[in-house]
C-alpha positions, 0 to 999 in steps of 0.5 A: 890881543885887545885888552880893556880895563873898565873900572867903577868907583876904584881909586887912580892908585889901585888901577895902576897897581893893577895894570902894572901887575897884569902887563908885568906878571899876568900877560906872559902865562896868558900869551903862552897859553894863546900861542897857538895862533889865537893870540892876534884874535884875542879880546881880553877884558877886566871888569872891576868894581868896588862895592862900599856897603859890602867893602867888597872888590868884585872883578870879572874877567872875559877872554873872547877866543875863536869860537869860546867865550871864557868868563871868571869872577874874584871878590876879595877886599883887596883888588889884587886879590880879586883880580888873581883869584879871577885870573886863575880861575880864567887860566884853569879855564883856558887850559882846560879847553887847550887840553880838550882840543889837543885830545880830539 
């Protein structure tokens, strides 16, 4: 799987808190779900941005899989925060789509 993190005005510290949190928690629920056979194909980004006027962090998520192209959005004030609400929007996303190809 390809992983990119792109980060705008966050801090040295909330980035290494965040990589450390998706490559120790959040890779493992999302390689089980992408076993399949489409775990080699995989792009993964994460997108994360601070916005100062509205003390706001906004994080956007995109998984590229064979034909689908899964998208997901958190805003929180804190960046963990964001970013889980993002995952599991992306998760639901994912199996949703799983459960729909197994049905066919």
């Amino acid at each position: 799987m390809n992983i990119r993190f792109y980060f705008q005005k966050i801090s040295k510290i909330d980035k290494e808190r965040l990589e450390k949190d998706f490559k120790d928690k959040k890779i493992v629920r999302l390689t089980k779900l992408l076993q399949r056979g489409n775990l080699e194909l995989a792009k993964f980004v994460l997108n994360a941005k601070y916005h100062q006027r509205h003390n706001i962090f906004l994080v956007r998520l995109g998984l590229k899989i064979a034909k689908n192209d899964l998208t997901a959005e958190g805003k929180s004030q804190n960046l963990i925060e964001a970013f889980d609400l993002a995952f599991d929007n992306l998760i639901g996303q994912l199996r949703k789509l799983e459960n729909i190809k197994h049905d066919k």
